[in-house]
N, C-alpha and C positions, 0 to 999 in steps of 0.2 A: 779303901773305902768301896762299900757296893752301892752302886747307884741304879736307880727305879725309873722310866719316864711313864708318865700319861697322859693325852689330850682327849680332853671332852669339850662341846662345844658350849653344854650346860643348857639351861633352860629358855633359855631369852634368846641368843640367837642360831640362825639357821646355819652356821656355818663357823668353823675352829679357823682364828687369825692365830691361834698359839705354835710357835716352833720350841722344840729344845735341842739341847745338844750334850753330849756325853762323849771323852774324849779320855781314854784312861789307859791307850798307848803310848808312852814315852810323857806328852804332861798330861796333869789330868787336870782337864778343867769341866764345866758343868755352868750350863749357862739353861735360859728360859728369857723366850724374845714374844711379845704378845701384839700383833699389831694392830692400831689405835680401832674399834670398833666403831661400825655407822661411815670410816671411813675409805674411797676406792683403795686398793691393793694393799690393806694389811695384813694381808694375807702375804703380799709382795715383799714387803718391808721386813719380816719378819724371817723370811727366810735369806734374805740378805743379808740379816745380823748375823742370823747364826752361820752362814756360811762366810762372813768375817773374820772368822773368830780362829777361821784356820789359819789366820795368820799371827797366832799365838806358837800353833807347834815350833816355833825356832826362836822362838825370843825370849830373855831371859826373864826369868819371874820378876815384877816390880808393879810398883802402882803408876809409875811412867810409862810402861810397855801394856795395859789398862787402857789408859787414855789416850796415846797414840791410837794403836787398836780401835777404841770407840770412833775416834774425831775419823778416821779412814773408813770404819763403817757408815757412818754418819754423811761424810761428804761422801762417796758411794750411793747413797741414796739418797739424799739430796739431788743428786746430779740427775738421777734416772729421774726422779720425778718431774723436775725439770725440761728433761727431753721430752718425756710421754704427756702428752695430753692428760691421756686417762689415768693416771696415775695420780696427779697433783694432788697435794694434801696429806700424800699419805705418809706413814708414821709406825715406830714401835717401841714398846719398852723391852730394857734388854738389862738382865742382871746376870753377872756371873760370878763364879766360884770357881777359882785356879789355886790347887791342888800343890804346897810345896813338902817339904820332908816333916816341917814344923810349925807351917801355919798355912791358913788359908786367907787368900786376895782375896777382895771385893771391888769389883766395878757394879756400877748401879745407875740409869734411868730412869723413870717413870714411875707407873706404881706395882712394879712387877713385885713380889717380897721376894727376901732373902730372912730364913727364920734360922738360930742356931737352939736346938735342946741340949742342955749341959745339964748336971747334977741334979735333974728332976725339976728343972724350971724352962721357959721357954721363953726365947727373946727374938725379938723382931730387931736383924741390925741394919738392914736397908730403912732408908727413909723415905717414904712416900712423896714422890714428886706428884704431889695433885693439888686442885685447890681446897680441899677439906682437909687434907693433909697442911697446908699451909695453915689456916684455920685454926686448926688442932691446935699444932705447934706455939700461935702465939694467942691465944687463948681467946679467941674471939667466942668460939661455940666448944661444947663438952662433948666426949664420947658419945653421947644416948645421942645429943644432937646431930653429929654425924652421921651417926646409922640412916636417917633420914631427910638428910638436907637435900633442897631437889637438884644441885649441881655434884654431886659428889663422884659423876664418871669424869669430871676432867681434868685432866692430868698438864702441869704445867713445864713438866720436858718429857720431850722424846727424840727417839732418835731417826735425823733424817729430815726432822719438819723445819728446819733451820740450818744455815750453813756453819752457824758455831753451834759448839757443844759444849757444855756442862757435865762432867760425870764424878761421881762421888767414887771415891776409891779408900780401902781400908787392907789394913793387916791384923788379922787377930792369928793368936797361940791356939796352937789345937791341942786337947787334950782326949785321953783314954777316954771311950765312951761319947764323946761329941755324934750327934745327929743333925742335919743338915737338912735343908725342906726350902726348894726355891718352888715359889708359884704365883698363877697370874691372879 
């Protein structure tokens, strides 16, 4: 697989909390960590996860070695914020993709996406941890309503803001031609 990164900080704010990661030495995994915006150090948090994540190089692929993974990055930052003053509050979403011979892992956080293109359709298989996302899902309010609901930056997990964690983990089959698109 060829993997691409880019961070922009985009139009709203002054400054990029987005990390990613590309690791296509021995495993290949592919992750994008965004830390919570408006909040101190997720800029901090973000690069915690993804420097987490090096503790994947020796572990065997599974959706348990995922969430281990997570819950260690998770308490990791948790912990620092904790110590720091200035720090407290902060936060990031963190999706990844681990790379095996015949399918591709998912772990997932927050509302980072994880999109797969297959056979000329495009599917979103991360689930948005936010509360429009929550919304969505059980039909309080429609698509058009979401585009505009005035809560719709907050996100109801992330990694680090809590000493437990929550993480969605998946296996899907990859097939000839799959396209892959993780972003914040």
């Amino acid at each position: 697989m060829k993997a691409v990164m880019r961070t922009h900080p985009g139009k709203v704010r002054p400054s990029n909390q987005d990390a990613a990661y590309v690791s296509e030495q021995g495993v290949r995994l592919y992750a994008v960590a965004d830390g919570m915006g408006g909040h101190r150090g997720g800029d901090v948090a973000s690069a915690m996860a993804i420097e987490g994540l090096a503790q994947l190089q020796n572990a065997e692929p599974g959706e348990q070695a995922i969430r281990t993974c997570f819950s260690a990055i998770n308490q990791a930052i948790h912990d620092r914020q904790e110590a720091e003053e200035s720090l407290q509050g902060m936060g990031t979403t963190l999706t990844l993709l681990w790379e095996t011979d015949d399918s591709m892992l998912l772990g997932h956080v927050g509302d980072s996406r994880a999109y797969l293109y297959r056979q000329g359709r495009l599917y979103q298989v991360s689930r948005d941890h936010s509360l429009v996302g929550e919304l969505l899902r059980t039909g309080v309010i429609d698509k058009e309503a979401a585009r505009e609901y005035p809560y719709r930056h907050i996100i109801t997990r992330a990694v680090g803001t809590d000493s437990r964690l929550a993480c969605d983990t998946a296996v899907m089959d990859k097939l000839a031609g799959d396209r892959w698109l993780l972003c914040s």
